[in-house]
GUZALO-142898 format. One record per residue (C-alpha): residue number from 1; residue in one letter; chain; x, y, z. Coordinates in Angstrom, 3 decimals. Layout:
N
<rec num="NUM" residuo="a" cadena="A" c1="X" c2="Y" c3="Z"/>
...
***
This chain:
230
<rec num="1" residuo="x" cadena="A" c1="-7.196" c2="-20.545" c3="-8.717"/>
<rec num="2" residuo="x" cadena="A" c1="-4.291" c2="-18.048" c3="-9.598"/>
<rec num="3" residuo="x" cadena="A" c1="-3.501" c2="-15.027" c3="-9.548"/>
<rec num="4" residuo="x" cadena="A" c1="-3.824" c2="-14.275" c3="-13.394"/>
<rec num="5" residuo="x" cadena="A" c1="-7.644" c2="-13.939" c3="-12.710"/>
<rec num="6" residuo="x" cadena="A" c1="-7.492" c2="-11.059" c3="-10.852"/>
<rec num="7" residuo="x" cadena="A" c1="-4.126" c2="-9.092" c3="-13.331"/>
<rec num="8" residuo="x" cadena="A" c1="-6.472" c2="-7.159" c3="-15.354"/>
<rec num="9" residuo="x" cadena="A" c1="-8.664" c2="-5.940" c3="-12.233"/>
<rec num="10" residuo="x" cadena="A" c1="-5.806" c2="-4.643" c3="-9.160"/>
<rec num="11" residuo="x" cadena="A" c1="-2.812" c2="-4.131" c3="-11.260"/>
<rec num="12" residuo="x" cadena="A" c1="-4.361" c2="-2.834" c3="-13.835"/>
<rec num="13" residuo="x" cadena="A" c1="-5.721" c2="0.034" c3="-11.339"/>
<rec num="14" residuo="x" cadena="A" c1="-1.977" c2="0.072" c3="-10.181"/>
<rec num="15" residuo="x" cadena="A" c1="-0.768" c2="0.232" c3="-13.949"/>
<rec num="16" residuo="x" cadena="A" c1="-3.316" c2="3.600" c3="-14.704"/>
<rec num="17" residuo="x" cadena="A" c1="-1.989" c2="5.157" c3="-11.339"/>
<rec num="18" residuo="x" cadena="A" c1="1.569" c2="4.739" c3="-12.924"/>
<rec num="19" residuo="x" cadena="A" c1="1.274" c2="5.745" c3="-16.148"/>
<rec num="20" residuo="x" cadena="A" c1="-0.723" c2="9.293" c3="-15.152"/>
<rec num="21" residuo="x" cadena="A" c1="2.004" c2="9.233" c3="-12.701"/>
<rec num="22" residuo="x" cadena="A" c1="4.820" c2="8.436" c3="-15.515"/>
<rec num="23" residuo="x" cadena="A" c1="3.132" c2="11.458" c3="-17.546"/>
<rec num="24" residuo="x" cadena="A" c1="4.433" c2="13.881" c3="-15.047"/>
<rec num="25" residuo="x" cadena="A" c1="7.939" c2="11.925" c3="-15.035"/>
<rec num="26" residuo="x" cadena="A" c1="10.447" c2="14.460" c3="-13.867"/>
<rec num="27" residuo="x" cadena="A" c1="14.376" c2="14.388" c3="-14.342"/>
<rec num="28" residuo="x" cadena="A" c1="15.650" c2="11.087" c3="-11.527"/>
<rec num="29" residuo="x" cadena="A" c1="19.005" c2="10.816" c3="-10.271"/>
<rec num="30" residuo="x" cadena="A" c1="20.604" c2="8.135" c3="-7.891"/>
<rec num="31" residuo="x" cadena="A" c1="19.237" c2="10.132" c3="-4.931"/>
<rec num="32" residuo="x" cadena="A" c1="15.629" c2="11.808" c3="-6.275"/>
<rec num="33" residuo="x" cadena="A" c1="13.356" c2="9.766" c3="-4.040"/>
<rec num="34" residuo="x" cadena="A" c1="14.817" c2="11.414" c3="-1.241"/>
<rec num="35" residuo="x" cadena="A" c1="15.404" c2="15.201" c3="-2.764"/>
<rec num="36" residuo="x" cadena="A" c1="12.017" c2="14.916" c3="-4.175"/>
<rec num="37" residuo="x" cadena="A" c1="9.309" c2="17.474" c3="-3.465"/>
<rec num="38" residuo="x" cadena="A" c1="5.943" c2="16.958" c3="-2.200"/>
<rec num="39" residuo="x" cadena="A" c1="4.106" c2="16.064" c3="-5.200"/>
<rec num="40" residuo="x" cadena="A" c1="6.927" c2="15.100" c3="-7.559"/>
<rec num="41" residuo="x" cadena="A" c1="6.947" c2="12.355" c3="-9.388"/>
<rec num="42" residuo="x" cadena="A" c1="10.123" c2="9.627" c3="-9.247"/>
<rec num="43" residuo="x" cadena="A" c1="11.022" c2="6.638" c3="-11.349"/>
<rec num="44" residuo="x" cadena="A" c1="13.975" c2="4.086" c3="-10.389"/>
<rec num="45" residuo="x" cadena="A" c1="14.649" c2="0.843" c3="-9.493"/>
<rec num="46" residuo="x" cadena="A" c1="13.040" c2="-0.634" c3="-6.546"/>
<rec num="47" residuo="x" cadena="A" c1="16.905" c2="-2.075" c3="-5.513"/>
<rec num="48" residuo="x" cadena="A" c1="17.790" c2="1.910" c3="-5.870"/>
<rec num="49" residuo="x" cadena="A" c1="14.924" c2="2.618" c3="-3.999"/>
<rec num="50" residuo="x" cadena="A" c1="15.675" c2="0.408" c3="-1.354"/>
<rec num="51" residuo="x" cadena="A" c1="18.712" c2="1.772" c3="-0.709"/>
<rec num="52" residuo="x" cadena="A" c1="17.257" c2="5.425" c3="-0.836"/>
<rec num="53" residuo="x" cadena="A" c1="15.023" c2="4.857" c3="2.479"/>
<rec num="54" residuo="x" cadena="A" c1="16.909" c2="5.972" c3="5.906"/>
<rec num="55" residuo="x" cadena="A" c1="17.732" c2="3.391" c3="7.855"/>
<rec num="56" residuo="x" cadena="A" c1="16.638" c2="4.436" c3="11.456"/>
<rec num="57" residuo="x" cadena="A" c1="15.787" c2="2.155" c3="14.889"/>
<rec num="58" residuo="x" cadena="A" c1="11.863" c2="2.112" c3="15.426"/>
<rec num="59" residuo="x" cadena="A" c1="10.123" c2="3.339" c3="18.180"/>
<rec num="60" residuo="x" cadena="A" c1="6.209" c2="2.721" c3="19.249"/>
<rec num="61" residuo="x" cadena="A" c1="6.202" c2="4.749" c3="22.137"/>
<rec num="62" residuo="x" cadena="A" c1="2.934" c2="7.000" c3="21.769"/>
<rec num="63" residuo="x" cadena="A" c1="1.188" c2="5.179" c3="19.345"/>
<rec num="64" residuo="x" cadena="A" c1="-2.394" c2="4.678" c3="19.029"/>
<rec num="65" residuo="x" cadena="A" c1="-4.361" c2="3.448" c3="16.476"/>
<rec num="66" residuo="x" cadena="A" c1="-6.993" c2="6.441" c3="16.222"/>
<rec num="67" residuo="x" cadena="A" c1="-4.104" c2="9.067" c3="15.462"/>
<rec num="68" residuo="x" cadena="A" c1="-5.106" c2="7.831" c3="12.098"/>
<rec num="69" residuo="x" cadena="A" c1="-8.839" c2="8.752" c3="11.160"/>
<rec num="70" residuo="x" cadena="A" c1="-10.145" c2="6.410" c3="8.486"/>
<rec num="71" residuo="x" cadena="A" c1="-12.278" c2="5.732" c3="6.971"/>
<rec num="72" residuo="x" cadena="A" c1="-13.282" c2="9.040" c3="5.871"/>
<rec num="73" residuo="x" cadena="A" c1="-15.867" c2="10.527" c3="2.849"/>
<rec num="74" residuo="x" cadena="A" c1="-12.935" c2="12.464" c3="1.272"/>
<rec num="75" residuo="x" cadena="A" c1="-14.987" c2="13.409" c3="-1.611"/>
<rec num="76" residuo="x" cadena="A" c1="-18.049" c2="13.120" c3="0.026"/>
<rec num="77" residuo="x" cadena="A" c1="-20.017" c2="11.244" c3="-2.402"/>
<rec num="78" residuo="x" cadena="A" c1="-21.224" c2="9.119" c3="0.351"/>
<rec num="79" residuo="x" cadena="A" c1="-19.046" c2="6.214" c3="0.440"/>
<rec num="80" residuo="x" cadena="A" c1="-15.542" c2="6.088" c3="2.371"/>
<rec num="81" residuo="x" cadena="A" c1="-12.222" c2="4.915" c3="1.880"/>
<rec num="82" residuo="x" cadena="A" c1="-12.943" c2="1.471" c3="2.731"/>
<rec num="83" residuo="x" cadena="A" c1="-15.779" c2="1.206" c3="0.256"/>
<rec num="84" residuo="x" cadena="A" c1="-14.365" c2="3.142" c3="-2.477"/>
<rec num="85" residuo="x" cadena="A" c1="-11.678" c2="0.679" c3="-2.304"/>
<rec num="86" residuo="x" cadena="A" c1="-13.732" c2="-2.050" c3="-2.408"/>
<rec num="87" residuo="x" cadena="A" c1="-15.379" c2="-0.426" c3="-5.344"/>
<rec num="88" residuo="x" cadena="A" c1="-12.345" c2="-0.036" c3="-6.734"/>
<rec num="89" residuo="x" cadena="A" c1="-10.823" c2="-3.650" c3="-6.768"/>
<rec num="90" residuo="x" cadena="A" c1="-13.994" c2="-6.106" c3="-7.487"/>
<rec num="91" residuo="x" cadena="A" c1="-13.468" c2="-8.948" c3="-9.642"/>
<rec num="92" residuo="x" cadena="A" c1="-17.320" c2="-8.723" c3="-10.368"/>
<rec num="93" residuo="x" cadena="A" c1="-18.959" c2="-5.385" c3="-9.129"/>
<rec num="94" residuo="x" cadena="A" c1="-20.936" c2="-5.337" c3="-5.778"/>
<rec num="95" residuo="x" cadena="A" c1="-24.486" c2="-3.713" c3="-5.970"/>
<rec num="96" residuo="x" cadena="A" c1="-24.421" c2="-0.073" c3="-4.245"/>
<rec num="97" residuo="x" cadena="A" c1="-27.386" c2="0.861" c3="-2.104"/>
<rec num="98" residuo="x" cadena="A" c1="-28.181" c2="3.162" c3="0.192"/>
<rec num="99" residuo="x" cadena="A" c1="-25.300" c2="4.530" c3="2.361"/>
<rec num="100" residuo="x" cadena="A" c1="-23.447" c2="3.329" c3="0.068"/>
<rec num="101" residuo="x" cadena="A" c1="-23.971" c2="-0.256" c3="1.503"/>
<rec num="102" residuo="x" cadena="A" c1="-22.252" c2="-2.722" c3="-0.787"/>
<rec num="103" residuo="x" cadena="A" c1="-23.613" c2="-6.482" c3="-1.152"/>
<rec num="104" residuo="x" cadena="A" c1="-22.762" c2="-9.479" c3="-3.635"/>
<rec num="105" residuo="x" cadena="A" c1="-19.677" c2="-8.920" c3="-5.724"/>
<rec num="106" residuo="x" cadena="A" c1="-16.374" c2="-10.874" c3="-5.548"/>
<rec num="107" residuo="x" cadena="A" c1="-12.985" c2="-10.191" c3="-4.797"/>
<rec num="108" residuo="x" cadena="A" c1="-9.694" c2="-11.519" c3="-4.975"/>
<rec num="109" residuo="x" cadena="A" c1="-7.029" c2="-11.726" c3="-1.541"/>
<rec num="110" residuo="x" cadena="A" c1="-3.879" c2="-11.898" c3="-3.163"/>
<rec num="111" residuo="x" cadena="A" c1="-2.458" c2="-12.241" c3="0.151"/>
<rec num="112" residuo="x" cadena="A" c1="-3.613" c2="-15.805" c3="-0.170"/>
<rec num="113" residuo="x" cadena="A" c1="-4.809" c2="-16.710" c3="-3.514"/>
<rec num="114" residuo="x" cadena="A" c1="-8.180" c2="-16.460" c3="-2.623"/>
<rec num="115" residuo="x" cadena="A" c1="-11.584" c2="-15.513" c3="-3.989"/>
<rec num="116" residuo="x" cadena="A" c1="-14.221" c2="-13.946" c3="-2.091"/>
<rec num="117" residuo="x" cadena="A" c1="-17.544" c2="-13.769" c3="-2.435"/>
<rec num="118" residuo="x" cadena="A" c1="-19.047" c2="-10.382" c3="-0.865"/>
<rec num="119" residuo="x" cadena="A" c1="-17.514" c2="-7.772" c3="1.273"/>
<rec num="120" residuo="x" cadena="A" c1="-18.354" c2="-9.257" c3="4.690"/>
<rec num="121" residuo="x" cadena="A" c1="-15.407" c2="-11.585" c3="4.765"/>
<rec num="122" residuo="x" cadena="A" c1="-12.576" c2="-8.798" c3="3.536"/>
<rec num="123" residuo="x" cadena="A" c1="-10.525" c2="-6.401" c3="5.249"/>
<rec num="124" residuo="x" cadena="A" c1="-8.679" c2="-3.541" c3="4.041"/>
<rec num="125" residuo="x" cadena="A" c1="-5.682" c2="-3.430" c3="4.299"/>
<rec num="126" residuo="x" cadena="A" c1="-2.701" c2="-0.363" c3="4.987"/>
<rec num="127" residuo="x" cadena="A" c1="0.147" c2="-2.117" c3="2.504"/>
<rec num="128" residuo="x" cadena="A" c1="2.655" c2="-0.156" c3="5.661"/>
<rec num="129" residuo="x" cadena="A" c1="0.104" c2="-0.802" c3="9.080"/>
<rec num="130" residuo="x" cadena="A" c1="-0.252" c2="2.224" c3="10.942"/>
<rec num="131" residuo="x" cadena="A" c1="1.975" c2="1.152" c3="13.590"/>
<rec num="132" residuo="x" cadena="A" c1="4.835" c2="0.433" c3="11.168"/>
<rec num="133" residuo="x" cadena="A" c1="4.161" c2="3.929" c3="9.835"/>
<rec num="134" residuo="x" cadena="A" c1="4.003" c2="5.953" c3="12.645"/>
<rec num="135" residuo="x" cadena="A" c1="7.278" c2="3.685" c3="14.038"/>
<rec num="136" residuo="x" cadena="A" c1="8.581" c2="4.715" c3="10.762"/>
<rec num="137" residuo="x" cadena="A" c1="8.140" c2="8.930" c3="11.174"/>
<rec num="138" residuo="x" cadena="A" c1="4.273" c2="9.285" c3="11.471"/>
<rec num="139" residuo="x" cadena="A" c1="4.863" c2="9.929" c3="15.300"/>
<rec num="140" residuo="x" cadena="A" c1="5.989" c2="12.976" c3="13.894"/>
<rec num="141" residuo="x" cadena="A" c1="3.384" c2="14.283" c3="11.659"/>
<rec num="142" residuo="x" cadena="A" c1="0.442" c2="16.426" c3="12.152"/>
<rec num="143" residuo="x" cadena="A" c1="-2.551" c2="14.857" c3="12.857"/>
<rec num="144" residuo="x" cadena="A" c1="-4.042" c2="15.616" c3="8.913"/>
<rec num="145" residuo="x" cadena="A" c1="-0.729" c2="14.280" c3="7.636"/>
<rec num="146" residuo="x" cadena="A" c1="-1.702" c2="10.982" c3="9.376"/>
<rec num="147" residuo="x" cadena="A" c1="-5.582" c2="11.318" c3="8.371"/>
<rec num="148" residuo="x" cadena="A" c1="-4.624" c2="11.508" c3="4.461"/>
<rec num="149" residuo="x" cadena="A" c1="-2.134" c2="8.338" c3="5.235"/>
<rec num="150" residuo="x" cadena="A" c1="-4.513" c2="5.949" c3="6.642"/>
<rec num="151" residuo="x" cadena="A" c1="-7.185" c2="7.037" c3="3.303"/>
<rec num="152" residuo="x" cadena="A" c1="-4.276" c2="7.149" c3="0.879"/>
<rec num="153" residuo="x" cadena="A" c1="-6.663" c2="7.307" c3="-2.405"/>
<rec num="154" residuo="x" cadena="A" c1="-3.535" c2="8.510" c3="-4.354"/>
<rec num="155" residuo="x" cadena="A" c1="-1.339" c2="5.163" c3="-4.621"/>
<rec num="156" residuo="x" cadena="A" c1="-3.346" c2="2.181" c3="-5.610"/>
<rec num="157" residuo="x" cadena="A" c1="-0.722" c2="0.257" c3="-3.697"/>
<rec num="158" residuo="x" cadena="A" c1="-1.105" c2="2.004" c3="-0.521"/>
<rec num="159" residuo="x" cadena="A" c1="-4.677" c2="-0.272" c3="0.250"/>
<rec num="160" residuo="x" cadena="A" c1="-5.971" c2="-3.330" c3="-0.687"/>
<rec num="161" residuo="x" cadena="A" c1="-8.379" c2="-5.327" c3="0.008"/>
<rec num="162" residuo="x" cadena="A" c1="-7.770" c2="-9.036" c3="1.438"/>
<rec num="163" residuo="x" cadena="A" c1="-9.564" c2="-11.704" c3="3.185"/>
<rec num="164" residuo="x" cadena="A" c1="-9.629" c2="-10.817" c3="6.951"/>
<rec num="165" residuo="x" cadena="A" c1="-8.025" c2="-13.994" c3="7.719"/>
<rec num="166" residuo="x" cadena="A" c1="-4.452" c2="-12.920" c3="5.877"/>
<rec num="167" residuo="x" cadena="A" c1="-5.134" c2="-9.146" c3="7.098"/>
<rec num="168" residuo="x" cadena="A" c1="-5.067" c2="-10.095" c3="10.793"/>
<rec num="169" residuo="x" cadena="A" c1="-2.496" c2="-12.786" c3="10.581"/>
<rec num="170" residuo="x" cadena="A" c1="-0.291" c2="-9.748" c3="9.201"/>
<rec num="171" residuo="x" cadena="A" c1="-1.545" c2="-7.537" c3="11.669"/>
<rec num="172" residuo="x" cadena="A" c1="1.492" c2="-4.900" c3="12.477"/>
<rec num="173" residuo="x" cadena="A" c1="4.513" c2="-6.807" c3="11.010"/>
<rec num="174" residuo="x" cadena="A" c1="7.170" c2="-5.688" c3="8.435"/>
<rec num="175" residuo="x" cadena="A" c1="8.403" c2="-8.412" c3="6.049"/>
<rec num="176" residuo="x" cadena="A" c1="10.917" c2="-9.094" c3="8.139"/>
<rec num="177" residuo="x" cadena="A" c1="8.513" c2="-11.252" c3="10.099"/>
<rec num="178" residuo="x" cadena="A" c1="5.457" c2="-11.486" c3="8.016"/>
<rec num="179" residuo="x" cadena="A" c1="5.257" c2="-12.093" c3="4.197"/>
<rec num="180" residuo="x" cadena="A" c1="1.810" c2="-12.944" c3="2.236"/>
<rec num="181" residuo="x" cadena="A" c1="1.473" c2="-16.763" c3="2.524"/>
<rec num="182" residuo="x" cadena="A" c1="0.927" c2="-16.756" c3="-1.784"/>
<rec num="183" residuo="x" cadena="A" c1="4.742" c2="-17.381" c3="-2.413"/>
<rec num="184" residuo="x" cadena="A" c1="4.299" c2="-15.699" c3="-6.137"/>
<rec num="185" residuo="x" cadena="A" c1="2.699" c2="-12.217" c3="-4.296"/>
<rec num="186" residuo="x" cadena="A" c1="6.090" c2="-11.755" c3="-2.258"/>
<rec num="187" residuo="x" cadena="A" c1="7.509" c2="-9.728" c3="-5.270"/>
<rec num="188" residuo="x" cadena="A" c1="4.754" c2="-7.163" c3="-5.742"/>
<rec num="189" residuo="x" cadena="A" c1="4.205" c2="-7.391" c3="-1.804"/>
<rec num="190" residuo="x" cadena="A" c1="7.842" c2="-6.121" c3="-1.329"/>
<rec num="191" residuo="x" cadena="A" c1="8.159" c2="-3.987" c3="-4.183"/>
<rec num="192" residuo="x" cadena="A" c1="5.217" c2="-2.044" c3="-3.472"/>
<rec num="193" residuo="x" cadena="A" c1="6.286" c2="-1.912" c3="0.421"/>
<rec num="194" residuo="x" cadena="A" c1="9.283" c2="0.047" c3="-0.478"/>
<rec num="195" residuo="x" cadena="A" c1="6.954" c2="2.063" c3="-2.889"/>
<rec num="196" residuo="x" cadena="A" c1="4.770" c2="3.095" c3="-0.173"/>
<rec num="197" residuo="x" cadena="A" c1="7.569" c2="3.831" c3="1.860"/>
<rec num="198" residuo="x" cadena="A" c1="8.792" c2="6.195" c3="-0.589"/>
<rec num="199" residuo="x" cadena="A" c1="5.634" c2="7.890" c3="-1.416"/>
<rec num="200" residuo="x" cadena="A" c1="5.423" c2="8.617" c3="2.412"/>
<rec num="201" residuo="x" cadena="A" c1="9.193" c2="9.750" c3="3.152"/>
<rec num="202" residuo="x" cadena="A" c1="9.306" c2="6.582" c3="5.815"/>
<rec num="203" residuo="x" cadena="A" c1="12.189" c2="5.525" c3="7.178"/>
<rec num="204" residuo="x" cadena="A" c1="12.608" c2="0.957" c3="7.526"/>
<rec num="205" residuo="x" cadena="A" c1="14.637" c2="-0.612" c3="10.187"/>
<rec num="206" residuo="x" cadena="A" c1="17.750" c2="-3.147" c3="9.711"/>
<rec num="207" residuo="x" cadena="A" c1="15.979" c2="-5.980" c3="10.131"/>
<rec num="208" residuo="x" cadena="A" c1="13.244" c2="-4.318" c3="7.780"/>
<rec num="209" residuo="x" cadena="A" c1="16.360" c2="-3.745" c3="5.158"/>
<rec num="210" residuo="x" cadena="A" c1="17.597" c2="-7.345" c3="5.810"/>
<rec num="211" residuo="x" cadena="A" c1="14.953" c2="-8.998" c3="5.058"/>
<rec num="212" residuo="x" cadena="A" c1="13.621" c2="-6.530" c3="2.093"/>
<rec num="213" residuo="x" cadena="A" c1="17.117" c2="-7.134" c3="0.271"/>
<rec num="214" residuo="x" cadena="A" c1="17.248" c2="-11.147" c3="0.822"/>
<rec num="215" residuo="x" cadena="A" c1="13.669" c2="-10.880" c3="-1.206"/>
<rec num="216" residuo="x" cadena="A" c1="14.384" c2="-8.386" c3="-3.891"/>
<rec num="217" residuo="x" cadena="A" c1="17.597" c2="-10.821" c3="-4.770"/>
<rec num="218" residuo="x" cadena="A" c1="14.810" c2="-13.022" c3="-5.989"/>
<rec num="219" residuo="x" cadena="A" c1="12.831" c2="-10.522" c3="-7.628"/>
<rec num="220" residuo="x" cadena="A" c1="13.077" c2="-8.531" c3="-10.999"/>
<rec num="221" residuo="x" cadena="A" c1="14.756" c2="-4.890" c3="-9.800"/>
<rec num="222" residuo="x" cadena="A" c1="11.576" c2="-3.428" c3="-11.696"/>
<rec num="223" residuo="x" cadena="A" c1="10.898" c2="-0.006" c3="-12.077"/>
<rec num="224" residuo="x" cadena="A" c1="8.865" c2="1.712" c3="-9.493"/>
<rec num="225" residuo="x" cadena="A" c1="6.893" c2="4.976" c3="-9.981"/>
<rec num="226" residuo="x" cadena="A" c1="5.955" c2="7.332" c3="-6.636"/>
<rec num="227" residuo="x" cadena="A" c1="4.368" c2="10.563" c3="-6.438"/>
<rec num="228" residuo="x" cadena="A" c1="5.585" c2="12.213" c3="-3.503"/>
<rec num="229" residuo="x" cadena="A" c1="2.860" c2="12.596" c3="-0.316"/>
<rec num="230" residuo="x" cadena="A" c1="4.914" c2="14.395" c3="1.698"/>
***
């Protein structure tokens, strides 16, 4: 199977984030990503974005996982960020009952060219693991700064949903050790890394930059679009 079965279902949700975002499209120069406001809206190349995002050594010291609250009911409708993404990114729509408990439905890893049938056997996952973030500048943001992070509804590249298998072989890592085992993913995988990064005013590392670079030389330098979180 390919990944041309799931285009119309993930990046199309990606594709209506950017053009609502593209709507708002304010004035870009060579360094807007990083003299952008909270809440403004930037379009440039993801090479230009690259090359926007401080380069800084990382350090874990402090970290725990549940400095990030997920999932949480943000709108309180009764489902949480895990199964509003789920929601969100079916290739054929689960049933909703109670609780919001989801069952049947199918889904599509692009981590691994997979399809999957039910929710049981996915994982969401943070596109920048909370680790990476918080080595990254979360260690210095309030604790609702991280909360609104780790259920970023705002970016439909911030979390997506993958087969648990791919999700925990990625675990922590940057794509300087870890990249999605579907070869013609890496693109999107990198591009939306750096458009994550952006969104949340994170810094990468040089071995982070290294190996982001040696990818995007093999990539289109597309356009990427990023509200501003913080």
């Amino acid at each position: 199977m390919t990944f041309e079965r799931t285009r119309p279902v993930r990046l199309a949700r990606i594709a209506a984030a950017t053009a609502v975002l593209a709507a708002l499209l304010i004035p870009t120069t060579a360094d807007a990503a990083s003299a952008a406001e909270p809440g403004e809206t930037v379009t440039l190349p993801v090479r230009d974005a690259l090359a926007q995002l401080p380069v800084r050594a990382e350090d874990r010291t402090g970290y725990e996982r549940t400095k990030f609250r997920h999932w949480i009911d943000a709108d309180k409708d009764g489902c949480n960020t895990r199964a509003e993404v789920l929601k969100a990114e079916a290739v054929i729509a689960p049933t909703q009952g109670a609780n919001c408990s989801l069952t049947g439905g199918e889904w599509y890893s692009p981590y691994d060219d997979r399809y999957i049938d039910g929710p049981r056997g996915l994982d969401i996952d943070h596109l920048v693991p909370l680790a990476e973030a918080w080595d990254s500048g979360a260690y210095a943001w309030t604790a609702k700064e991280r909360e609104n992070y780790a259920n970023d509804l705002g970016d439909g590249r911030a979390l997506i949903a993958v087969s648990a298998a791919s999700n925990r072989s990625k675990a922590d890592q940057d794509p300087s050790t870890w990249l999605p085992p579907a070869q013609g993913y890496r693109c999107q995988y990198v591009t939306d890394w750096i458009a994550d990064k952006t969104r949340w005013g994170l810094s990468i590392d040089a071995t982070e930059e290294a190996a982001l670079t040696g990818e995007l030389s093999r990539c289109p330098n597309a356009p990427i679009t990023v509200m501003t979180a913080r």
